[in-house]
C-alpha positions in Angstrom: -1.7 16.3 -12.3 -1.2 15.1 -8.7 2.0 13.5 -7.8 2.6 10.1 -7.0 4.1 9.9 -3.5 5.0 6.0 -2.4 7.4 6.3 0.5 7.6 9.1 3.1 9.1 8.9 6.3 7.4 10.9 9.3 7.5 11.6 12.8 4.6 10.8 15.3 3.8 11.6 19.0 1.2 10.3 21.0 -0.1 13.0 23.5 1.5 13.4 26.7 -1.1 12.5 29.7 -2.8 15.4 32.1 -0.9 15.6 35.4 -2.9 14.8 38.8 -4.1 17.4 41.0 -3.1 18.5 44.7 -6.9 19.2 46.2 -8.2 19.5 49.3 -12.4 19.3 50.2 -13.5 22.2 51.6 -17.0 22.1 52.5 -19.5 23.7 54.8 -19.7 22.0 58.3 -16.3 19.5 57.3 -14.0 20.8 58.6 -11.6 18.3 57.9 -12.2 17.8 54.3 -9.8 14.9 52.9 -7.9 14.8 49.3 -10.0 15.5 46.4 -7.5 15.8 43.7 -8.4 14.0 40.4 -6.3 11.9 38.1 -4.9 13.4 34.3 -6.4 12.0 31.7 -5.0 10.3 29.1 -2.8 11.5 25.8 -4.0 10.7 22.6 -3.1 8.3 19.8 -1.9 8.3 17.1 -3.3 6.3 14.5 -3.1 5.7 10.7 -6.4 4.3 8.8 -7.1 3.1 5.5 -8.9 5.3 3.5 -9.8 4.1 0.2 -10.4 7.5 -1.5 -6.5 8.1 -1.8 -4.2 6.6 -3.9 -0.6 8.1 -3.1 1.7 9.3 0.5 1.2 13.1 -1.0 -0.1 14.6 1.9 3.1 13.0 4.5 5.9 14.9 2.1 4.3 18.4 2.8 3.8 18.3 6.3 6.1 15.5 8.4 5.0 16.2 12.0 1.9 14.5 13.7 1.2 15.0 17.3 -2.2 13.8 19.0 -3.8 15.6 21.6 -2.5 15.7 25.3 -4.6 15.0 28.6 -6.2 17.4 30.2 -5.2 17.8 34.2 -6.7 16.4 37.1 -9.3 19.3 39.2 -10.7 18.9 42.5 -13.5 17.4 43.9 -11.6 14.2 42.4 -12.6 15.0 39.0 -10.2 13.7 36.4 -9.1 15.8 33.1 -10.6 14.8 29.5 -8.4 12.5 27.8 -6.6 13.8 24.7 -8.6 13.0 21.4 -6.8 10.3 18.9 -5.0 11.8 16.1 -6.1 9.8 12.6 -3.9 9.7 9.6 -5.2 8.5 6.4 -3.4 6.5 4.1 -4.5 4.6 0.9 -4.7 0.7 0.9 -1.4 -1.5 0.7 0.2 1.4 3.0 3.5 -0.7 5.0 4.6 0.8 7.8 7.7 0.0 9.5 9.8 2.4 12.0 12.3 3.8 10.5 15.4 4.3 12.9 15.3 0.5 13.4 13.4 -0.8 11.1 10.9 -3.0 12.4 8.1 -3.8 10.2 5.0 -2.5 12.2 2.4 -3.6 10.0 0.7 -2.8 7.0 -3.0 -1.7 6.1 -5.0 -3.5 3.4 -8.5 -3.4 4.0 -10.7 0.1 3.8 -11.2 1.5 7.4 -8.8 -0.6 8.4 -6.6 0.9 11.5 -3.2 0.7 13.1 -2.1 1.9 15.9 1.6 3.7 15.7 1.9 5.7 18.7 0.0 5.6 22.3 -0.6 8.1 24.5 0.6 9.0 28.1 -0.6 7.8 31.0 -2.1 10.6 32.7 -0.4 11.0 36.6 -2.4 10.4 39.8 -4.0 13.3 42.0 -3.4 13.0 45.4 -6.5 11.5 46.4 -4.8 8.3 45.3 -1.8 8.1 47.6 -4.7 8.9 50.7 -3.7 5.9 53.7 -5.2 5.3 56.6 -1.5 6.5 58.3 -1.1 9.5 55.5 -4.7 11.2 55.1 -3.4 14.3 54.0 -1.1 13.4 51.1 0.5 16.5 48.7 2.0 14.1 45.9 0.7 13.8 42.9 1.7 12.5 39.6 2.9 14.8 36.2 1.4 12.9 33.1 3.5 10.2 30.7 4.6 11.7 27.9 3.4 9.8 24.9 5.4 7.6 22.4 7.5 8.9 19.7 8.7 7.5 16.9 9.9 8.0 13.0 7.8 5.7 10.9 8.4 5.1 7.5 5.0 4.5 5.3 5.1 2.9 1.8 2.8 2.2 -0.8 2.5 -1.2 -2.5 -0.7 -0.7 -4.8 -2.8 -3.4 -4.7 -4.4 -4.6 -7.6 -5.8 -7.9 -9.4 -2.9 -8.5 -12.4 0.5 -6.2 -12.8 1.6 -5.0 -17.0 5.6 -5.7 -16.5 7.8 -5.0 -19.7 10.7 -3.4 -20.9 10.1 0.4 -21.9 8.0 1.4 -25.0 6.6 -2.4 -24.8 2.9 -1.4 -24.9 1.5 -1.1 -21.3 0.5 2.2 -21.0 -1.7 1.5 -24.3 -3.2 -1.5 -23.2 -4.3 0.2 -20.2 -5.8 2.9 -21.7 -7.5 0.4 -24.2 -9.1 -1.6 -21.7 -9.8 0.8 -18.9 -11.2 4.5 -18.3 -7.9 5.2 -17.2 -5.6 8.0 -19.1 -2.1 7.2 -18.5 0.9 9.5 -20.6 1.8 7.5 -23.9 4.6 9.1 -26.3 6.9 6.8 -28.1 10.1 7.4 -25.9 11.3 5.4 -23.3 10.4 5.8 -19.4 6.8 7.8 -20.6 5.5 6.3 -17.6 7.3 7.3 -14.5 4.9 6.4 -11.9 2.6 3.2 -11.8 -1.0 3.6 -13.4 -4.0 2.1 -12.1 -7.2 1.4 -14.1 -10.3 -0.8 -13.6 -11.1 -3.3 -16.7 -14.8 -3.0 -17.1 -16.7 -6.5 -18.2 -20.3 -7.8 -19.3 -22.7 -8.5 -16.5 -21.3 -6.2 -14.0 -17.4 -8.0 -13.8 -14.2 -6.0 -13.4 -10.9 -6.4 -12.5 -8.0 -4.0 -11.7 -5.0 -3.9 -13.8 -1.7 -1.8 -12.6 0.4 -0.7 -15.2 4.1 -0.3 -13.8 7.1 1.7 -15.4 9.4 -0.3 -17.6 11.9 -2.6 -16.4 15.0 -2.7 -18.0 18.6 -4.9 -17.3 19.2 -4.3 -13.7 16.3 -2.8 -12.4 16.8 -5.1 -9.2 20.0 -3.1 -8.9 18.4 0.1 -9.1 19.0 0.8 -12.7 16.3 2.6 -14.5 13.0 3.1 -12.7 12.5 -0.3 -12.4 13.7 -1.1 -8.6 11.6 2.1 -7.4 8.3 0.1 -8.6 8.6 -2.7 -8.6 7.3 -3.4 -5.3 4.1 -2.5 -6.6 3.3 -5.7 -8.5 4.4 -7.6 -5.0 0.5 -7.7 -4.3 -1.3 -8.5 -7.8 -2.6 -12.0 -8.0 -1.3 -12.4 -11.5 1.4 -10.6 -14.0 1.3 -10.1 -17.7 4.5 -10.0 -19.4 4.6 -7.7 -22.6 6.8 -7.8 -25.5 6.2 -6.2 -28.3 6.3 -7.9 -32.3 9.3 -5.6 -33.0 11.3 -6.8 -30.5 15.2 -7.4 -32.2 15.1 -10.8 -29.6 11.7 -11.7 -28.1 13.1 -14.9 -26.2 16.1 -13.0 -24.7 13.4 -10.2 -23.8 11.2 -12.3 -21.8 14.0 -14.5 -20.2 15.5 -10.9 -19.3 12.1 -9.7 -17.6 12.0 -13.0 -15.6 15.7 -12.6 -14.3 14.7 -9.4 -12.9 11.5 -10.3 -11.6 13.7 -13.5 -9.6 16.8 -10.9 -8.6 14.1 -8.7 -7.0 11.9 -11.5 -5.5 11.8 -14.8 -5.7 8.4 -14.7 -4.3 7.6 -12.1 -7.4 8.3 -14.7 -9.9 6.2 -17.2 -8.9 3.4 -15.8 -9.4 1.4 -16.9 -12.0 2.2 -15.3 -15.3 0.8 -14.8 -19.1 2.5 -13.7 -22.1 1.2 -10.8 -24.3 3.0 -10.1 -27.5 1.7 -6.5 -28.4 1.6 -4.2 -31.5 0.6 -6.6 -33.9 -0.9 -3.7 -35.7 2.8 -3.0 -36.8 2.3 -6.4 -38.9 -0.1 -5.6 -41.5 -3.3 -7.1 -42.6 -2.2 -10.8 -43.8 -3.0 -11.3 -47.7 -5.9 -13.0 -48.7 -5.8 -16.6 -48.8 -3.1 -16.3 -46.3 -2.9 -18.0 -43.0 -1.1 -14.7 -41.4 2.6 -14.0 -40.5 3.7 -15.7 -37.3 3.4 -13.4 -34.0 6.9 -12.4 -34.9 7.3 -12.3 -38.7 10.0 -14.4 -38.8 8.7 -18.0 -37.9 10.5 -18.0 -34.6 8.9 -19.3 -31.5 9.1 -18.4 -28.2 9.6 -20.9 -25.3 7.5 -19.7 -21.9 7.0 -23.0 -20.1 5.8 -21.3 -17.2 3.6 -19.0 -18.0 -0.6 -19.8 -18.3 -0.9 -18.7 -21.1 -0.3 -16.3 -24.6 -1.8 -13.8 -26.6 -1.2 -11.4 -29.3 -2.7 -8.6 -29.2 -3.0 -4.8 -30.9 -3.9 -2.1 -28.3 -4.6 0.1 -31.0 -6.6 -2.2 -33.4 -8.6 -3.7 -30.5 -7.1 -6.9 -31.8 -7.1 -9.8 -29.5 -8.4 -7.5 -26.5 -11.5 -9.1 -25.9 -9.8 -12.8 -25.4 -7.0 -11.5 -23.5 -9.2 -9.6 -20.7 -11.4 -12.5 -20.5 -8.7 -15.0 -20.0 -7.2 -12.8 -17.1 -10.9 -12.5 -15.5 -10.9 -16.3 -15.4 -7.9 -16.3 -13.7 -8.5 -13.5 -11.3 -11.2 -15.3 -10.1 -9.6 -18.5 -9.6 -6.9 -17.0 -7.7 -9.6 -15.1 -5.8 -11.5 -18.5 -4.8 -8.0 -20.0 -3.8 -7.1 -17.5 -1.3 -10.9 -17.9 -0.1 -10.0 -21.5 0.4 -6.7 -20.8 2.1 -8.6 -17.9 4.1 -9.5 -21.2 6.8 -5.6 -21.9 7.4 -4.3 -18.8 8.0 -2.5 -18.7 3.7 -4.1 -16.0 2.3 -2.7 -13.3 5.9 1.1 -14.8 4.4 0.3 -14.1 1.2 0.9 -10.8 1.6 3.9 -10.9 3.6 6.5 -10.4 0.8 9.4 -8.4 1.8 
């Protein structure tokens, strides 16, 4: 199983540019024959490039030193060098890149083939035909080439993806992905199973989809960096939507939920106001009801659970395929709503803001 790599830190160069040539003509019958030294050419850059084929930093924490091509030098007959070819690093979508010794935020890469810049190339240094004057026809100087830029970057990975699973461990999320998507996360029925977040595509009728990121649990302090839960949780900075689970057999559901929202405000305050649904899973665990019956209550003991802000709720059973059907339709509906508002926002400049969350 590949590892999930989601912050590396790496150094770059851009090439350093060809130094200029000292050349002289000489030619039959010119006796005289001016400066003909060419120009360097230019380094390389360095560049990074969305490619959407990966889906973790892996390749960065095996090999942490990237230098581009350098210029080639200037020759006679005023001919300048090649310029160094760019050096392209690949890196999956929602890839942030800031530098790391100061920590300026660069930029980040979103969109597939989409390219940034993080270290230029030299200059390449003038041959001596340049510094030729009417007073100083037979110049010597020349120029060495620039070296190019260097700099540590840091690069890390916010996944991207349509609504995030958030929950306390063992609260279902790794089973509701594998229920509703082709992907195969690790379930067991211990806490912190999943230690890296999971991404799966939720297939629909008439050619719909969706993508659902399944994120390790988040217990009391995560913001702190308890648990796994501050290491992740900048992954469900970019989904449109969240899904809070808690599962029937929680001791307190309300206390659960309101705990999940604390963290979600202590870590962002951005991050919790996103749009959010409830989903109370395992409702296998409750039994057929009896017939004649009207059911048990979502948690077996008549008590409610107050979620004024959320969009929405839904009790579901991963296992039974209870409730599956509504629930992925529901979060479709809103996908797509939240998809034709950042459309509409697109005109004002919103939707490039959106995904400015620090």
């Amino acid at each position: 199983m590949t590892a999930f790599v989601d912050r590396v830190v790496i150094h770059v160069a851009g090439g350093t540019g060809g130094s200029g040539a000292e050349a002289f003509r000489r030619e039959k019958f010119v006796p005289l024959g001016g400066p003909s030294g060419g120009d360097g050419g230019r380094g390389g850059d360095v560049i990074l490039e969305v490619d959407p084929q990966l889906a973790t930093l892996l390749d960065y924490s095996y090999r942490t030193h990237h230098h581009a091509e350098r210029g080639r030098h200037g020759e006679g007959s005023n001919k300048t060098g090649r310029s160094g070819e760019d050096l392209i690093l690949r890196v999956p979508a929602g890839t942030v890149v800031r530098d790391a010794d100061t920590g300026e935020r660069l930029g980040e890469l979103i969109k597939a083939g989409q390219r940034l810049t993080v270290a230029r190339g030299g200059r390449g240094g003038r041959g001596n035909a340049a510094f030729a004057t009417p007073t100083h026809q037979a110049p010597r100087e020349w120029e060495p080439g620039e070296p190019g830029q260097e700099r540590r970057i840091e690069l890390e990975l916010k996944l991207i993806a349509d609504v995030g699973l958030v929950g306390e461990p063992n609260a279902g999320k790794s089973t509701l992905l594998a229920a509703i998507s082709a992907a195969r996360p690790k379930i067991a029925d211990y806490p912190f199973t999943t230690t890296s977040p999971n991404l799966g595509v939720v297939p629909l009728s008439e050619h719909r989809s969706f993508v659902v990121a399944d994120i390790p649990g988040i217990i009391e302090g995560a913001h702190a960096g308890k648990g796994l839960g501050l290491q992740f949780l900048r992954h469900i900075e970019r989904t449109r939507s969240l899904a809070l689970l808690i599962p029937v057999d929680s001791p307190d559901p309300q206390l659960e939920y309101e705990r999940l929202r604390k963290e979600l405000t202590s870590y962002s305050v951005a991050l919790a106001a996103k749009p959010h649904c409830v989903v109370i899973t395992k409702m296998d665990l409750l039994g057929a009801p009896e017939p004649g019956s009207p059911g048990k209550t979502p948690f077996a003991r008549g008590e409610g659970l107050e979620t004024p802000d959320a969009w929405g709720t839904f009790a579901i059973s991963a296992v039974s395929g209870l409730g599956l059907r509504e629930l992925v339709e529901a979060l479709w509906e809103h996908t797509q709503a939240a998809i034709e508002a950042e459309r509409a926002a697109a005109g004002t400049g919103l939707e490039e803001e959106e995904w400015e969350i620090a």
